[in-house]
N, C-alpha and C positions, 0 to 999 in steps of 0.2 A: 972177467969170466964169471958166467953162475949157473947153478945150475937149472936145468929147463926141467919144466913137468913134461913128461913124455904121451903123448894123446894117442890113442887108437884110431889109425888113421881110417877107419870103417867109421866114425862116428865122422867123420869131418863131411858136412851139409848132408849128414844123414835124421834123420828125422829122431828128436828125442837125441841128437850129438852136440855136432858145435857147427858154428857157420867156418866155411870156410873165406877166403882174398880170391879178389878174381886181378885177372892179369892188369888191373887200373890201380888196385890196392885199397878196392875197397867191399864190402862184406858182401859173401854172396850166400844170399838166406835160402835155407831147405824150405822147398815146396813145402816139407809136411810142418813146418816153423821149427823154434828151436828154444830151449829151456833159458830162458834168461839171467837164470841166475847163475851160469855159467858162464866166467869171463876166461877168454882165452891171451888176452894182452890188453895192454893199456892201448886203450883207440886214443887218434888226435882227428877228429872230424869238424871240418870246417863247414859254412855256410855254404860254399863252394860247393862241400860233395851233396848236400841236399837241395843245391838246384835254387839257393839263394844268394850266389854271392855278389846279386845289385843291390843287395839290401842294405840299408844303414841300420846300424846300431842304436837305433833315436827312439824316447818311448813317443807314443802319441800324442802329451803335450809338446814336446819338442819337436813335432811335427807341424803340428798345429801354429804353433808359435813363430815358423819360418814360413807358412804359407803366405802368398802374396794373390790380387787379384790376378795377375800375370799365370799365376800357378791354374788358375780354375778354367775350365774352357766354357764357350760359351754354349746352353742349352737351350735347345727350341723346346718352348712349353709346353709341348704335348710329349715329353723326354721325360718328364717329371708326373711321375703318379698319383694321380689324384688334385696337380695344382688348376687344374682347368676348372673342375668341378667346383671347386675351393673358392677360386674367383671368380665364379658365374655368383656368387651371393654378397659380394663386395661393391662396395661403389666408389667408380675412380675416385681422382683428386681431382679432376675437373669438372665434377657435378658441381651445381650452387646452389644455393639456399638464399634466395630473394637478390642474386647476382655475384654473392660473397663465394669465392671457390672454396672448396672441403681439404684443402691442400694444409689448413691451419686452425685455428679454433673459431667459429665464428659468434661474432656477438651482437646483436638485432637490434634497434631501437623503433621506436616508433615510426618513425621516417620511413624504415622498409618496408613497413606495411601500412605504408599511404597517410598516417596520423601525423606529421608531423605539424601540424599546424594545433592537434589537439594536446591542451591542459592535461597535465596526473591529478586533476581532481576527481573526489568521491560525489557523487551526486547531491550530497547532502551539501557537500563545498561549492557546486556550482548554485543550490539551490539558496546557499545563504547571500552571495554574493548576487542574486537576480534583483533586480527594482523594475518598477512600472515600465519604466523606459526599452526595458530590457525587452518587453515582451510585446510581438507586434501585436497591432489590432487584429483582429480572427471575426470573416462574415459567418452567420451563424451556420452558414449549410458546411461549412470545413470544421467542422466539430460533429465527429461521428455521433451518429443517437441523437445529438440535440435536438435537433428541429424535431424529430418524432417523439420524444420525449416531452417537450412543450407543448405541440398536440396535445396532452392530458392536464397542460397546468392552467389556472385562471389567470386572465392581465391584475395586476395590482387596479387598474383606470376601470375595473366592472364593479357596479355598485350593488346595492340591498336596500333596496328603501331609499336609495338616494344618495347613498352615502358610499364613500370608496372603498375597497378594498386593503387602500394602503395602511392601514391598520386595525384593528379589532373594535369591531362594531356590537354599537348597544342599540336597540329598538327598544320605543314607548310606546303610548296607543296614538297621539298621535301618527308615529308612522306608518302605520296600516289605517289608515282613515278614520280615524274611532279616537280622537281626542275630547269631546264632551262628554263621551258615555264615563260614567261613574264606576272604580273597580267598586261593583254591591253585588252583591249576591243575590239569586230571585229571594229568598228570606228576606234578606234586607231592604230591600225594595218593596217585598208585599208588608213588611213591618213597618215601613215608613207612612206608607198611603193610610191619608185619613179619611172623614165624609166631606171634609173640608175640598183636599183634593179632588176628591172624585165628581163631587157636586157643581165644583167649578168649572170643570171642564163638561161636563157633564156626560163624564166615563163612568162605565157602569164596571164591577167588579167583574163581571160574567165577563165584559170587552177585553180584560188584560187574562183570564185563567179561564180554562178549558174546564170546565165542570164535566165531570164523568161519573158515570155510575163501574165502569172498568177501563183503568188505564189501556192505551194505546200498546200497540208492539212495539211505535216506534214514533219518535217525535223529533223536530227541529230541535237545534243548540239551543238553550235559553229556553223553550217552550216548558208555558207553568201550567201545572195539571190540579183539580181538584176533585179527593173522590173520598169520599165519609169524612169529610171535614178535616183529612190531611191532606197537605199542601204538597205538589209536587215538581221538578223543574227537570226537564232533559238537559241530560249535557254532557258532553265526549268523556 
């Protein structure tokens, strides 16, 4: 036996009182609420009375940790928000890349894209290893530009005087038809001539120089002029 606190039974699910037990033995709350800090007995409230007692006691890993595929049911992918949209920017596992499926890592070599017959050499490696033999004969019109470009060149076989191209040429007077003439200058030549010569032949000084009282505008190469007793000779 003990003794009870005695409650104003006006206050019992009176607003601002206390809740009172409804005929199930469990709280029946004033409309208008009621001061919580007000305990009228020790409650024992089970899962039961608030409408969970298929609930297990288990936190979420221990949920988690007994789930099974069994447990998951299965969902049509239009169930799942946003995973349509998600996979529209994906690409299967059965896409290939030069026949290899994307199901794994793939890795290429030359063979997948048609080389397999071609060397990992640098150019510079193919180009050491090349000889004569290596390169076929080529008509000249299968060499772009050639043929138009030879168009502007000389044959080595075209000559100058007679003489070929196939190396650097020297001309004398000979090769311009002039091998007896003497390199003399008209000086040298009017300083040679004596009465001896002249009488021999019987060349007159006037026959070989132009006597002038005013030289010419314009005279032959070689052409010797004489005019106040100076001697004169045309020439490029």
């Amino acid at each position: 036996m003990a003794w009870k606190e005695l409650i104003d039974e006006s206050k019992i699910g009176a607003a601002g009182g206390v809740a009172g037990i409804d005929s199930s033995g469990r709280l029946s709350i004033p409309t208008g609420g009621f001061d919580r800090n007000i305990v009228i007995a020790d409650l024992n409230i089970t899962k039961a009375d608030v409408g969970l007692d298929k609930v297990e006691n288990k936190s979420a890993a221990d949920i988690l940790a007994e789930l099974t595929a069994g447990d998951i049911p299965d969902l049509d992918l239009t169930q799942i928000t946003g995973l349509t949209a998600a996979l529209g920017s994906k690409v299967p596992t059965t896409r290939t890349v030069q026949g290899k499926a994307l199901s794994s890592n793939i890795t290429l070599d030359k063979a997948d894209v048609g080389l397999g017959k071609v060397e990992d050499k640098s150019v510079a490696g193919i180009l050491a290893e090349l000889t004569a033999r290596d390169i076929p004969d080529l008509e000249l019109i299968q060499v772009t530009g050639l043929v138009v470009a030879l168009d502007s060149k000389v044959p080595t076989s075209r000559t100058v005087a007679g003489k070929a191209l196939s190396s650097n040429i020297t001309l004398d007077k000979a090769d311009v038809g002039l091998g007896k003439v003497e390199n003399k200058s008209a000086n040298d030549i009017y300083n040679g001539l004596t009465t001896e010569h002249i009488s021999a032949t019987g060349v007159k000084t006037s026959d070989l120089i132009n006597m002038v009282t005013t030289l010419p505008a314009v005279g032959d190469p070689g052409e010797i002029a004489m005019k106040d007793g100076v001697l004169y000779v045309w020439r490029d």
